[in-house]
C-alpha positions as a Markdown table, in Angstrom:
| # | Residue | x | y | z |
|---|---|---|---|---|
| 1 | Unk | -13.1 | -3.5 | -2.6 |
| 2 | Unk | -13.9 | 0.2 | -1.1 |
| 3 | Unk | -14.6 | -1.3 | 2.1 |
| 4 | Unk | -11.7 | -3.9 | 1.8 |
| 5 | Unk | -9.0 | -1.1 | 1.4 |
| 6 | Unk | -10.2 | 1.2 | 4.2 |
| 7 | Unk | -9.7 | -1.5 | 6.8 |
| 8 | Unk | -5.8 | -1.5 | 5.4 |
| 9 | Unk | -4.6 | 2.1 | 6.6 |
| 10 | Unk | -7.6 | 1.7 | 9.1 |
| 11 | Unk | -4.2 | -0.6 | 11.0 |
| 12 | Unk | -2.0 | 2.3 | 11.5 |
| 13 | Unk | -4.7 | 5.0 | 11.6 |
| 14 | Unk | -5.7 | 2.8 | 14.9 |
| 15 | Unk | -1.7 | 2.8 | 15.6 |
| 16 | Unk | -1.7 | 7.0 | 15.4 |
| 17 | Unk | -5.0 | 8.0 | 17.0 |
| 18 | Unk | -4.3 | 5.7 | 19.9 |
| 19 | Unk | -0.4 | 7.0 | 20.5 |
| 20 | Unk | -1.6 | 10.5 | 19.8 |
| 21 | Unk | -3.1 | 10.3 | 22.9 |
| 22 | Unk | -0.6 | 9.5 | 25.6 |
| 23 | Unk | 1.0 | 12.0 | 26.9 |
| 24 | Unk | 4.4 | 12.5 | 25.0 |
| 25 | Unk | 4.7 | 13.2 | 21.0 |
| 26 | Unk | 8.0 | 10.8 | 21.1 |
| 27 | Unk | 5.6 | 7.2 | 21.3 |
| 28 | Unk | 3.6 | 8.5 | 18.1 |
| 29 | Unk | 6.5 | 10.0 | 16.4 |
| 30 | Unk | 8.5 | 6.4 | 16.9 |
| 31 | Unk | 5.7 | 4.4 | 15.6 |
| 32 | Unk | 5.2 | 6.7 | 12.6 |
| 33 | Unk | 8.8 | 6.2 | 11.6 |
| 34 | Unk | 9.0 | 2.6 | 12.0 |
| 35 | Unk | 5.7 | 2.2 | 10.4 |
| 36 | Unk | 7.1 | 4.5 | 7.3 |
| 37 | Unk | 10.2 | 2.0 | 7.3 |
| 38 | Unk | 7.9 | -1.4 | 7.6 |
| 39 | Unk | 5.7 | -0.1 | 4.7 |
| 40 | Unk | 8.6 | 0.5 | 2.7 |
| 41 | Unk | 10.2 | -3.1 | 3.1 |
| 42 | Unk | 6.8 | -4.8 | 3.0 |
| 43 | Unk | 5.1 | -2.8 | 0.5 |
| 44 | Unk | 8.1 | -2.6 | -1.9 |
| 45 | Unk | 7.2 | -6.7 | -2.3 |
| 46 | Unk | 3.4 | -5.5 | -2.8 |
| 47 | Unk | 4.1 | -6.5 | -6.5 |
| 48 | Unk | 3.4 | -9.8 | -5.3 |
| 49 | Unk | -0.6 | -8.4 | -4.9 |
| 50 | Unk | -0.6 | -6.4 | -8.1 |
| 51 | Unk | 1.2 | -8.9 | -10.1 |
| 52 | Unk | -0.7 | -11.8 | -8.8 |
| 53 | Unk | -4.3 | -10.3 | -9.7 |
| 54 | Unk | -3.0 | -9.2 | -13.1 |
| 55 | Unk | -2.0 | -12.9 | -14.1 |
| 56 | Unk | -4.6 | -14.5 | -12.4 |
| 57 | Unk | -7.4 | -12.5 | -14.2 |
| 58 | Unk | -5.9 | -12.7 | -17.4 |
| 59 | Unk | -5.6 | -16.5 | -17.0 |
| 60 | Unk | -8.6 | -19.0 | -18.4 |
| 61 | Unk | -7.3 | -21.3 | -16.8 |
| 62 | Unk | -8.1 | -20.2 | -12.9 |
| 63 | Unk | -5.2 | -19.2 | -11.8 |
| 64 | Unk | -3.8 | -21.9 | -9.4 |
| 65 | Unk | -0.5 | -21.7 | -11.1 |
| 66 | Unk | 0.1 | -18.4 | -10.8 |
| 67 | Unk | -1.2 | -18.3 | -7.2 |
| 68 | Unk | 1.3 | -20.8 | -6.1 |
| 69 | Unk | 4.6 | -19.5 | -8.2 |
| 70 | Unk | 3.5 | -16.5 | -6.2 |
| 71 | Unk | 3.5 | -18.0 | -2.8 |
| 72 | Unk | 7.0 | -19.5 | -3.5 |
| 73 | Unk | 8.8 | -16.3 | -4.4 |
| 74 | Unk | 7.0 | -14.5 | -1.4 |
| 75 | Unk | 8.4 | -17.4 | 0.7 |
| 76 | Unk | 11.6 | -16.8 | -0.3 |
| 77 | Unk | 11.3 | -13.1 | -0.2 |
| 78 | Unk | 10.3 | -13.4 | 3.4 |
| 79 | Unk | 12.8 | -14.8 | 4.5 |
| 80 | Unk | 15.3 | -12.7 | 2.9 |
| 81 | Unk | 13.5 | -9.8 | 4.5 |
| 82 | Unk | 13.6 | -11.4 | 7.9 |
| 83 | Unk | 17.6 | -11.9 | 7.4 |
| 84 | Unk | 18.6 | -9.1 | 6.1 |
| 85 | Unk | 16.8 | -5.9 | 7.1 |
| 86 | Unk | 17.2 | -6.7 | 11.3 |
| 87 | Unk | 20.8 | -5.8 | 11.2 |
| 88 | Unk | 20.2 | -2.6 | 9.9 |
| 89 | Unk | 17.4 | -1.5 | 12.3 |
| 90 | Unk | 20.1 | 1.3 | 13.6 |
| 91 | Unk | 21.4 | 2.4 | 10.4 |
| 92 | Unk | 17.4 | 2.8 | 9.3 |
| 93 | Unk | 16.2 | 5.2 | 11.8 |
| 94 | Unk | 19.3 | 7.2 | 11.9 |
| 95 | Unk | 18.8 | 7.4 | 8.2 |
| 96 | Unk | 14.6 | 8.2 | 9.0 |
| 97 | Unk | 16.2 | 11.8 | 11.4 |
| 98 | Unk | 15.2 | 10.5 | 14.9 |
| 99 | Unk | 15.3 | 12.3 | 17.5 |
| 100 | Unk | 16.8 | 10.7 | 20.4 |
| 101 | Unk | 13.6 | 10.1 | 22.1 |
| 102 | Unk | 12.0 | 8.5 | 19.2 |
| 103 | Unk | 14.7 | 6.2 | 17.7 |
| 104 | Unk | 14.4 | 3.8 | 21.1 |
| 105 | Unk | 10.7 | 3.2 | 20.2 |
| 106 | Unk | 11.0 | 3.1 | 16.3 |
| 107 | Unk | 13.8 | 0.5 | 16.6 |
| 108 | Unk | 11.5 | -1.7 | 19.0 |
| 109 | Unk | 8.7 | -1.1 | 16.7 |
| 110 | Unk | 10.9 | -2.5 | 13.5 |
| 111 | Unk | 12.1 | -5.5 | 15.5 |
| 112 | Unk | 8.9 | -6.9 | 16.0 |
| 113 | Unk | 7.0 | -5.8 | 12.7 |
| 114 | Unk | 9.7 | -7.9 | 11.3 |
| 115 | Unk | 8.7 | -11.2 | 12.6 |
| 116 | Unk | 5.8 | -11.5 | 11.1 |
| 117 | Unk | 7.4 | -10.1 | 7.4 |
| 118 | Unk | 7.2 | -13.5 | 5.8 |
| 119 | Unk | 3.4 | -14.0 | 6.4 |
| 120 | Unk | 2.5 | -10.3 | 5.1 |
| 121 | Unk | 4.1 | -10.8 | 1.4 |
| 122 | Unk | 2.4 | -14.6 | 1.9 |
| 123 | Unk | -0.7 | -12.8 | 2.0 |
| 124 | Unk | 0.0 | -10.4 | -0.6 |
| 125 | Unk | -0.2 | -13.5 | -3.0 |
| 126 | Unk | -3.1 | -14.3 | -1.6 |
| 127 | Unk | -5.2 | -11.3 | -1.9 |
| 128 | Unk | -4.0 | -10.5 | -5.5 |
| 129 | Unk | -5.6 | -14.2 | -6.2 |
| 130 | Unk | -9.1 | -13.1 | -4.6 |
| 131 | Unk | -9.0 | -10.2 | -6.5 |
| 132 | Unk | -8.0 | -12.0 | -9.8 |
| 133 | Unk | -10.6 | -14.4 | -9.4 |
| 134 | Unk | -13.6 | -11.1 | -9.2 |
| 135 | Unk | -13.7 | -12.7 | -5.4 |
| 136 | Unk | -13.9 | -9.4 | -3.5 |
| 137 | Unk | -15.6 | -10.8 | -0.3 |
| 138 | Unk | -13.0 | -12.7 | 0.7 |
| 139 | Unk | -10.7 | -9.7 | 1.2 |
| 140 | Unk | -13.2 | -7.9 | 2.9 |
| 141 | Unk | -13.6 | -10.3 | 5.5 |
| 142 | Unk | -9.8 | -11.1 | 5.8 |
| 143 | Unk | -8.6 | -7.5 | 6.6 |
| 144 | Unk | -11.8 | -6.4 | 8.1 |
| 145 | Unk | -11.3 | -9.5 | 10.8 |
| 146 | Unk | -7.4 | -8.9 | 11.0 |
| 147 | Unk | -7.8 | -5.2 | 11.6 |
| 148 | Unk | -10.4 | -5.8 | 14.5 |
| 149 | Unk | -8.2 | -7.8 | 15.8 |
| 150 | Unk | -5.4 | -5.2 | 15.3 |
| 151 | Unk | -8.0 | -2.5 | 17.4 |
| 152 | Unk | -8.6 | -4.8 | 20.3 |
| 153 | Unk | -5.0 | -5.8 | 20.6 |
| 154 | Unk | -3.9 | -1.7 | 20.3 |
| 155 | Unk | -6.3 | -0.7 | 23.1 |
| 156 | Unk | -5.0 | -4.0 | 25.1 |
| 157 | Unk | -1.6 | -3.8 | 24.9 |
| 158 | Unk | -1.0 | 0.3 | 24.9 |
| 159 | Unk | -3.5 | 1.6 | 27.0 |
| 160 | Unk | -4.4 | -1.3 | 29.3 |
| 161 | Unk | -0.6 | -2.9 | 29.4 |
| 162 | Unk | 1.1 | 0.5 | 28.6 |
| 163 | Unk | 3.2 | -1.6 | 26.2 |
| 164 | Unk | 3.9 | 1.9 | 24.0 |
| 165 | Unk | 5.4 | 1.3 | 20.6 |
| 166 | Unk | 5.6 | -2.6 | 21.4 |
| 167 | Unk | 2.3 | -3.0 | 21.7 |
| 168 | Unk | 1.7 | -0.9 | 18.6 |
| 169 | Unk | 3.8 | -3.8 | 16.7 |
| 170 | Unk | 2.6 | -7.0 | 18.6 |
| 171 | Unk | -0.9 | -6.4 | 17.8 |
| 172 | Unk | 0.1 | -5.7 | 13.7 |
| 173 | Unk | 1.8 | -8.6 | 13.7 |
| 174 | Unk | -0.7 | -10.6 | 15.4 |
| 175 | Unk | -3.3 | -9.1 | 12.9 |
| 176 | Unk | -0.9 | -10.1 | 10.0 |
| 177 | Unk | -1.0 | -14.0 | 11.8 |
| 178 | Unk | -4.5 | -13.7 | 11.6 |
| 179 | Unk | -4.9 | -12.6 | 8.3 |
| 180 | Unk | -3.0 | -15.2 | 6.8 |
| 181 | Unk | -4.9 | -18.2 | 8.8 |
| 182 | Unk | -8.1 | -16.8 | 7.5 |
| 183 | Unk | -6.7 | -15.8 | 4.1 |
| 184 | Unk | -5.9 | -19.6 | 3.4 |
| 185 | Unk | -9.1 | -21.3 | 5.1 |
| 186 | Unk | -10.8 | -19.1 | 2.6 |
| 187 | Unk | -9.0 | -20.3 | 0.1 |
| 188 | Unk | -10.0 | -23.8 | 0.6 |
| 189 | Unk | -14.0 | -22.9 | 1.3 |
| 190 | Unk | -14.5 | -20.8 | -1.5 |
| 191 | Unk | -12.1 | -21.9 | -4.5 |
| 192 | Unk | -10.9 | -25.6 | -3.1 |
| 193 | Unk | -10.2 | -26.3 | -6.6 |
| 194 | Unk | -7.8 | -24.0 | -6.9 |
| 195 | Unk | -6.2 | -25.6 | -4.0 |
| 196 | Unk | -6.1 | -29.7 | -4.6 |
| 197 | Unk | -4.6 | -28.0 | -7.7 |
| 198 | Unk | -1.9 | -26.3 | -6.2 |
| 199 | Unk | -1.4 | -29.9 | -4.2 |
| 200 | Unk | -0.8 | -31.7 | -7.6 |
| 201 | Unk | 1.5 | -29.1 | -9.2 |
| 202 | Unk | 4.2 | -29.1 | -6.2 |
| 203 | Unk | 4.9 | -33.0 | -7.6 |
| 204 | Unk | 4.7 | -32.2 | -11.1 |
| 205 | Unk | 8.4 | -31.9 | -12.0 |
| 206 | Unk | 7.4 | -29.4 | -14.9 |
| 207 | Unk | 6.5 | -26.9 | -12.5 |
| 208 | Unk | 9.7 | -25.8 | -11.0 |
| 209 | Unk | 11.6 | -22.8 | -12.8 |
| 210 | Unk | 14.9 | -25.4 | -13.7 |
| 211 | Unk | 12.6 | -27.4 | -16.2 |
| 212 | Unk | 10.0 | -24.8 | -17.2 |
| 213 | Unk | 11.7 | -21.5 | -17.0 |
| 214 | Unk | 9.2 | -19.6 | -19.8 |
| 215 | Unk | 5.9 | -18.5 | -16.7 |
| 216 | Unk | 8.5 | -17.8 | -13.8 |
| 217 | Unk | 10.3 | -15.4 | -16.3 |
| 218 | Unk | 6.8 | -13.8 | -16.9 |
| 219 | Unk | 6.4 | -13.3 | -13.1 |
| 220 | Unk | 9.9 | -11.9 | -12.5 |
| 221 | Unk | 9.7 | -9.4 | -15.4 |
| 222 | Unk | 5.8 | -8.1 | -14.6 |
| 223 | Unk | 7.1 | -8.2 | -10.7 |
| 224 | Unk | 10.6 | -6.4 | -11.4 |
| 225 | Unk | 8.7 | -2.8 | -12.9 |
| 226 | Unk | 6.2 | -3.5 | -10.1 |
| 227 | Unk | 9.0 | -3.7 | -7.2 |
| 228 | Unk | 10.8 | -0.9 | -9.2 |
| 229 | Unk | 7.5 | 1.3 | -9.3 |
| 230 | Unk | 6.7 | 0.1 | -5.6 |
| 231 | Unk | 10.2 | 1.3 | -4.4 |
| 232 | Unk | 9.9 | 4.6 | -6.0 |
| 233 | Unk | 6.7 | 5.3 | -4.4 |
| 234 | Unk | 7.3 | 4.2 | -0.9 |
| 235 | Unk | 11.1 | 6.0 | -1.3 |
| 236 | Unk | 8.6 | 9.4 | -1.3 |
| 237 | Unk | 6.7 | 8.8 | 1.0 |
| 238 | Unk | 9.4 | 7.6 | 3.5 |
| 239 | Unk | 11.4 | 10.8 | 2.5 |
| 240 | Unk | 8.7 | 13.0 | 3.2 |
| 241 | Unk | 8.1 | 11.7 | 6.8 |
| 242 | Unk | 11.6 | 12.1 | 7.3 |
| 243 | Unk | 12.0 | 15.4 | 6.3 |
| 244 | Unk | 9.1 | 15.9 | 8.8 |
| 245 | Unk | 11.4 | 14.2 | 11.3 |
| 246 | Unk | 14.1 | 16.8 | 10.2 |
| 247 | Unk | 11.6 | 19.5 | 11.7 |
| 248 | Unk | 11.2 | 18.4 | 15.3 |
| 249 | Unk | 8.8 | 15.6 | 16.8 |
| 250 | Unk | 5.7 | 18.1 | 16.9 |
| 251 | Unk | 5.7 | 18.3 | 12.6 |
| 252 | Unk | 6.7 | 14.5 | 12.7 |
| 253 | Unk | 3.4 | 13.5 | 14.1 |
| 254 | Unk | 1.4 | 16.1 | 12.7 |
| 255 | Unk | 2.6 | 14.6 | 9.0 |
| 256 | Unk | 1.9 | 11.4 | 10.5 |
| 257 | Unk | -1.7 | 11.8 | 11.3 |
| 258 | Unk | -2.6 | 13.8 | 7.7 |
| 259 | Unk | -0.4 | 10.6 | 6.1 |
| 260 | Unk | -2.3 | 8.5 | 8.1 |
| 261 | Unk | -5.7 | 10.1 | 6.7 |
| 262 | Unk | -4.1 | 10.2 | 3.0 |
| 263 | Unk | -3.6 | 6.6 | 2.9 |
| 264 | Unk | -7.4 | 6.4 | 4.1 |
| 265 | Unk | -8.4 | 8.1 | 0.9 |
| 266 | Unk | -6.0 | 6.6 | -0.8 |
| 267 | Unk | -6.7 | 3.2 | -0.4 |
| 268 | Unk | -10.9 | 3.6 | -0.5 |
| 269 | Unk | -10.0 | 5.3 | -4.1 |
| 270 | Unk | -8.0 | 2.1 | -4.9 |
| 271 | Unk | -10.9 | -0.2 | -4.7 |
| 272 | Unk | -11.9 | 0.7 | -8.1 |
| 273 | Unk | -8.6 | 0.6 | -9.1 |
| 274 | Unk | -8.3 | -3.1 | -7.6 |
| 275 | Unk | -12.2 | -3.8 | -9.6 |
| 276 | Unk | -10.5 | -2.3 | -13.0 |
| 277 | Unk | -7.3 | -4.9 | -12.5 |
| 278 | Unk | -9.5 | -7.8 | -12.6 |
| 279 | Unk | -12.3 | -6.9 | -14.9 |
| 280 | Unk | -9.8 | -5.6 | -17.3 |
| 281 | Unk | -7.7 | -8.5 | -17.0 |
| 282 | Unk | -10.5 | -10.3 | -17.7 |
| 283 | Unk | -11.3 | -8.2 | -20.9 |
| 284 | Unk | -7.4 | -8.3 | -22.8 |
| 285 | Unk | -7.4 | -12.3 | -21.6 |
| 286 | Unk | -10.4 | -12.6 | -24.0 |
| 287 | Unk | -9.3 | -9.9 | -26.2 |
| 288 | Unk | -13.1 | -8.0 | -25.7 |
| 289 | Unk | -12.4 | -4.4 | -26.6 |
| 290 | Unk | -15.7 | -3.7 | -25.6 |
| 291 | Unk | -16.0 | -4.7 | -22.1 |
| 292 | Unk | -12.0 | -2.9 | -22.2 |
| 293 | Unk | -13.8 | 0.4 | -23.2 |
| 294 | Unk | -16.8 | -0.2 | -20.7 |
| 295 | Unk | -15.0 | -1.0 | -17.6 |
| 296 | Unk | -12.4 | 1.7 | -17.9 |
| 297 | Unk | -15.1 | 4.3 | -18.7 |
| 298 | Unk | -17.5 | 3.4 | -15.6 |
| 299 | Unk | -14.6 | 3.2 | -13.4 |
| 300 | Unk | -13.2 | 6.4 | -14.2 |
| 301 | Unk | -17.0 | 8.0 | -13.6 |
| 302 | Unk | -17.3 | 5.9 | -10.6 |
| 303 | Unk | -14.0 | 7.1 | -9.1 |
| 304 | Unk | -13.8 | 10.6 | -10.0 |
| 305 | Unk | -17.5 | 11.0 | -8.0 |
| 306 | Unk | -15.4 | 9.5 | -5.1 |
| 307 | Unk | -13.0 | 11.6 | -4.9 |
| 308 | Unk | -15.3 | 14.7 | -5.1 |
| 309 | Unk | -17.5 | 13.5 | -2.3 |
| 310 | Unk | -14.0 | 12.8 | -0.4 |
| 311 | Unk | -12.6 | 16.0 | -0.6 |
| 312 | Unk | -16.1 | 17.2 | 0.9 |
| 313 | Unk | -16.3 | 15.2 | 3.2 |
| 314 | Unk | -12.6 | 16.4 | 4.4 |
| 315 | Unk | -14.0 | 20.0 | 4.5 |
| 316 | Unk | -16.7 | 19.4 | 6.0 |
| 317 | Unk | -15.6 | 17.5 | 8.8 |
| 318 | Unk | -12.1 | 19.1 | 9.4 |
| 319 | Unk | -13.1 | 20.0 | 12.8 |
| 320 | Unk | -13.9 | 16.9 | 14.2 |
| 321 | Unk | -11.2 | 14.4 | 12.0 |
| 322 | Unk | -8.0 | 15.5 | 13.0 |
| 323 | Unk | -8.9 | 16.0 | 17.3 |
| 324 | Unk | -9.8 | 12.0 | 16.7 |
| 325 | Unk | -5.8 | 11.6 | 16.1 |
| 326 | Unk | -4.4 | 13.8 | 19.0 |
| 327 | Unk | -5.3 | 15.8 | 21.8 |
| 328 | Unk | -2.0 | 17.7 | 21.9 |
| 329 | Unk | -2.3 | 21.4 | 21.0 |
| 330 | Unk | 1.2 | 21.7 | 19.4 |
| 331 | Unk | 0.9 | 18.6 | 17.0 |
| 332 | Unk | -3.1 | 19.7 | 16.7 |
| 333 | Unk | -2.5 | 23.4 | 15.7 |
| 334 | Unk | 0.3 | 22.3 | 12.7 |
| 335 | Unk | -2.2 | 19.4 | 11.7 |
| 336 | Unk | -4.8 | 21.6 | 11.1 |
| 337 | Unk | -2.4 | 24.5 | 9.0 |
| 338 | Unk | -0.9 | 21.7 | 6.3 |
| 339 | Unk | -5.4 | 20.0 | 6.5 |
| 340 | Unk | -5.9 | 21.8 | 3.1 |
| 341 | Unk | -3.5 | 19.9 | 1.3 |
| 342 | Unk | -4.8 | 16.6 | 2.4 |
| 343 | Unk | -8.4 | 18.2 | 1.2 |
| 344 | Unk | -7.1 | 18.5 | -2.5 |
| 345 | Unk | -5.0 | 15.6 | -3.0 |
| 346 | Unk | -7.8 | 13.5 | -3.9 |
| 347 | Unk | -8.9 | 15.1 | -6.4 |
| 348 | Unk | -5.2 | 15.1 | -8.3 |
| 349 | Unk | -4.4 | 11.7 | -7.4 |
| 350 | Unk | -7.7 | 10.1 | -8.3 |
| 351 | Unk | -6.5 | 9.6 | -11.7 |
| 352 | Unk | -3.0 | 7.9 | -10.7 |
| 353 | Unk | -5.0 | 5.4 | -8.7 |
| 354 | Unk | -7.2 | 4.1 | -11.1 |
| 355 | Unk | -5.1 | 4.2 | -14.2 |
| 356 | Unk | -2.7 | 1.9 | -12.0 |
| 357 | Unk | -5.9 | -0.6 | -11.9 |
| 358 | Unk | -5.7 | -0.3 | -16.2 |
| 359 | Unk | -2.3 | -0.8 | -16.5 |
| 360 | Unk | -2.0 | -3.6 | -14.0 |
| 361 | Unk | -5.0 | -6.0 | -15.6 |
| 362 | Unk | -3.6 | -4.9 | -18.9 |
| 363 | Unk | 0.0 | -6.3 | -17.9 |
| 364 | Unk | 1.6 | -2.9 | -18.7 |
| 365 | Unk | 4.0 | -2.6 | -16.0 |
| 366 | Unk | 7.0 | -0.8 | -17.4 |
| 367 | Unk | 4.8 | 2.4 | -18.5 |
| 368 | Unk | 3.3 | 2.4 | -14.7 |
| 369 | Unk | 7.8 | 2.0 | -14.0 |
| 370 | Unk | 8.6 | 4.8 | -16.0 |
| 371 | Unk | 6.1 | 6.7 | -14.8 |
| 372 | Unk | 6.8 | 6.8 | -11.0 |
| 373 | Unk | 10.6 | 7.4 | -12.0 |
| 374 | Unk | 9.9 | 10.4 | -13.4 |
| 375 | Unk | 7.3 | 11.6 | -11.3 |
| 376 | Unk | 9.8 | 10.5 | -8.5 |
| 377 | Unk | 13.5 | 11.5 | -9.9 |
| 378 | Unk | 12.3 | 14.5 | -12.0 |
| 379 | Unk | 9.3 | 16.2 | -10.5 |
| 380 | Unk | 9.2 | 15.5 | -6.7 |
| 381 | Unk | 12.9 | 15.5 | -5.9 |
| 382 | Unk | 14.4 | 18.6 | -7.6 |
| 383 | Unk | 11.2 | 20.5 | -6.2 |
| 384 | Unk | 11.7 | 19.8 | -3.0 |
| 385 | Unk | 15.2 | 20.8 | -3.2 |
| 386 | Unk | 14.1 | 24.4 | -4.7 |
| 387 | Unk | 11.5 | 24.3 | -2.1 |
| 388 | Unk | 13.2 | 23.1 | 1.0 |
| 389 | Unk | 13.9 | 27.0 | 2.9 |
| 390 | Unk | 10.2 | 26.6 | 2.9 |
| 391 | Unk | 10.4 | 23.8 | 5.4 |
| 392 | Unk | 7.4 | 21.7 | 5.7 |
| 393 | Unk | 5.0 | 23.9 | 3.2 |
| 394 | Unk | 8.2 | 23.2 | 0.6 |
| 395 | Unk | 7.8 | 19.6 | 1.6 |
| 396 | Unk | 4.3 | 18.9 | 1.0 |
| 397 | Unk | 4.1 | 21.1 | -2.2 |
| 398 | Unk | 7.1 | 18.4 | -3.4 |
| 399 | Unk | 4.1 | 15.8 | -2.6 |
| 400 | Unk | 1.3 | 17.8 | -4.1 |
| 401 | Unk | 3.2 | 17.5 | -7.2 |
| 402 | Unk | 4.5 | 14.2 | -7.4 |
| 403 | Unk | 0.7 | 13.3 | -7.7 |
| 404 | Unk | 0.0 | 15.6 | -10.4 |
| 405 | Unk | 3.0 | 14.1 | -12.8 |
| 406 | Unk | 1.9 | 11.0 | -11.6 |
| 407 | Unk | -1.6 | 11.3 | -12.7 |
| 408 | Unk | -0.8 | 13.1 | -16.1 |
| 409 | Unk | 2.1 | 10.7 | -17.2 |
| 410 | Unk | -0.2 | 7.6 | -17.2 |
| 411 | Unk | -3.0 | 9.6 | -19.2 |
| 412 | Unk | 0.0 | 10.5 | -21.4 |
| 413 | Unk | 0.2 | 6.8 | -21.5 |
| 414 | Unk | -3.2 | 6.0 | -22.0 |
| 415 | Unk | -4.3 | 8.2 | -24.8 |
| 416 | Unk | -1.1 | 6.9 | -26.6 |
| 417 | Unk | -2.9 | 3.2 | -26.0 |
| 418 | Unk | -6.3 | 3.9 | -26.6 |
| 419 | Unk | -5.0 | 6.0 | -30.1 |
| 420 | Unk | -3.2 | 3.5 | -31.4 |
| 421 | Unk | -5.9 | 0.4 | -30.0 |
| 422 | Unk | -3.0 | -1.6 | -28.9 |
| 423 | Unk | -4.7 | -2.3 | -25.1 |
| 424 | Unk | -5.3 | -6.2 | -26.4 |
C-alpha cells in the first residue's frame, strides 16, 4: 500500500518538477492552481474510496454489492461534475488569486482535467474494493502503470511538444483512462466472482434504491461525513495555495513544490492507514476485539517508525530534493526557507493518517467529520487570520496546526472508544 500511495502524488510531483524547469514561474504556478482546484472537485468524491473499502471489508459477504452501488453513484457523480464545474472555470481561478499570467494556463489546465472526471471517481470505487478485499497488489499495479504512463506522456507532450499546462493535463487524464481500463481487467482476473455477481444484481429488481432503500441509505450517510470531512480538508489545502498565490508567482510555486513533497509523505504514511481500514474492518465485521487491539497497535508502531525515518530522510537530503523541482533561484531560495516545516509535519500528522484508517474500517465517520470541522473552522482558520501580517510564515504555521488538532481530536476520539470498548 506504501508503494501504491507514492505513485499517487508521484502524478503531480512529475507535473511540478517538469514545469519547474522551463523557463517562466507562470506554467508551474498555473498547473499548481488548477491541480489544487481538480483535487478539490475530485478528491472531495474520494469518499467513494474510503467508504467503499470500509463496507467492503466489513462485509462477509465479498463485497460485490457494495462495489457496484458504489460505481453507480460515482457514475452519477461524474457526470454532475462534468456539467456543472466547466462553467465556472473563470469564477475558480479568480477565486484561487491568479495572476494574469497564470490564470490562462490554470483555466486550460481545468478544462481538460475535467474530461476525464467521471472515470477518476469510477476508479475511486474501484480501489476502495481492492483494498476492502486485503487485495493490495492490484492497486499497486494500477497506479504504478497509470503514473508511468503519466511520466512518459509529461516529458512527450511538455518538453518534446512544448504543450505547457495542456500537456500537464492530457497526459493525467490519459493516466486516469488507463487506470480505469486496467482497474476493471483486474477486476475480472483476480475476483471474477465478484464480477458475474455484479452482472446478476443489475436485473435483480431488489437492487435498485426505489425497492430496497435500507443499504443505499447506509452508503449515503457513511459517504455524507466522508464528503463533509473530504471538503473540509481539501478547502485548506486549496486556501493555503491560494494564499500563496496572494504573495506573487515566485511563493506560488515554491508552496507548490513543498505541497507537492507533503502529499509524497502524506500518502506513503497512508498505506498503513489504507492496511488498518481493511484489517480493521475485517475485525468489527466479525466482532474480534483481539485482532481490533492487534492491528491498531502494530500499525501505530509501524507508522510512527515511518514517519521518523521520513523526517530524516527530509534532513538529510534537503540539498538535493527540492533542486529536483526547480532550477529557478527565486522560487529555489523561498523553497528552501519554509523546507523545515515540511521536515516536521510528519511527525504531527502521522497520527491523523492512521487513526483515519481506524475510524474508516470501524465505520465511524461522523467523529473523523467533526473532527476536520474543528480542526478546520476553529484551529486553522482563526490562526491564520491572527497570523496573516506574517505572510507566508503566518500561512504555513495555520497548516502546522491544523495537523496538530487534527491528530489530537481523533486520539480524543479514540481513547473515549477504546475506554468505553464500544469499537465493535
Amino acid at each position: 500500500m506504501i508503494l501504491s500511495n507514492i505513485t499517487v502524488p508521484l502524478l503531480g510531483a512529475v507535473d511540478t518538477a517538469v514545469l519547474g524547469h522551463l523557463p517562466s514561474p507562470e506554467y508551474l504556478s498555473g498547473v499548481a492552481i488548477g491541480a489544487s482546484v481538480i483535487s478539490m472537485l475530485l478528491w472531495a468524491f474520494g469518499f467513494l474510496r474510503m467508504g467503499t473499502t470500509g463496507l467492503v471489508a466489513r462485509a462477509n459477504d465479498g463485497g460485490a454489492r457494495w462495489l457496484l452501488r458504489s460505481l453507480c453513484l460515482a457514475g452519477a457523480l461524474g457526470a454532475l461534475l462534468l456539467l456543472l464545474a466547466s462553467p465556472l472555470l473563470a469564477a475558480i481561478t479568480q477565486w484561487m488569486n491568479a495572476s494574469a499570467d497564470a490564470a490562462p494556463h490554470a483555466r486550460a489546465y481545468l478544462q481538460i482535467r475535467l474530461l476525464s472526471a467521471p472515470l477518476a471517481l469510477a476508479n475511486f470505487a474501484l480501489l476502495g474494493f481492492f483494498i476492502g478485499r486485503q487485495d493490495s497488489r492490484a492497486p499497486l499495479v494500477i497506479l504504478v502503470a497509470a503514473n508511468l504512463l503519466n511520466i512518459l506522456l509529461d516529458l512527450l507532450l511538455i518538453l518534446g511538444l512544448n504543450m505547457g499546462a495542456r500537456g500537464a493535463a492530457w497526459a493525467s487524464v490519459s493516466a486516469d483512462l488507463c487506470g480505469f481500463a486496467l482497474a476493471w481487467w483486474l477486476l475480472g482476473r483476480r475476483h471474477g466472482e465478484a464480477l458475474s455477481e455484479m452482472a446478476g444484481m443489475l436485473r435483480e429488481a431488489d437492487f435498485w434504491p426505489w425497492r430496497a432503500i435500507s443499504p443505499w441509505q447506509e452508503l449515503l450517510r457513511i459517504n455524507s461525513d466522508l464528503f463533509i470531512r473530504t471538503c473540509l480538508l481539501l478547502f485548506t489545502l486549496t486556501f493555503f495555495t491560494a494564499q500563496g498565490a496572494a504573495l506573487g508567482d515566485t511563493v506560488l510555486a515554491a508552496n507548490a513544490i513543498l505541497l507537492q513533497l507533503l502529499m509524497m509523505t502524506s500518502y506513503a504514511l497512508d498505506g498503513f492507514a489504507h492496511a488498518t481500514e481493511s484489517l480493521v474492518g475485517r475485525a468489527v465485521g466479525r466482532g474480534s476485539a483481539t485482532q481490533f487491539r492487534r492491528t491498531t497497535a502494530a500499525a501505530g508502531v509501524w507508522a510512527l517508525g515511518t514517519a521518523l525515518l521520513i523526517s530524516a530522510l527530509l534532513v538529510v537530503g534537503g540539498e538535493w530534493i527540492l533542486p529536483l523541482f526547480t532550477d529557478i533561484s527565486a522560487v529555489l531560495r523561498t523553497a528552501e526557507a519554509f523546507y523545515p516545516w515540511l521536515c516536521a509535519l510528519p511527525l504531527v500528522a502521522v497520527w491523523s493518517y492512521q487513526l483515519d484508517g481506524v475510524f474508516i474500517g470501524a465505520g465511524k465517520s461522523q467523529q473523523m467529520r467533526n473532527t476536520m470541522f474543528i480542526a478546520t473552522v476553529m484551529v486553522f482558520l482563526p490562526c491564520w487570520w491572527f497570523t496573516r501580517h506574517y505572510d507566508n510564515v503566518g500561512v504555513w504555521f495555520s497548516l502546522f496546526l491544523w495537523f496538530v488538532a487534527r491528530s489530537t481530536g481523533l486520539m480524543v476520539y479514540f481513547y473515549i472508544y477504546t475506554k468505553n470498548k464500544s469499537w465493535l
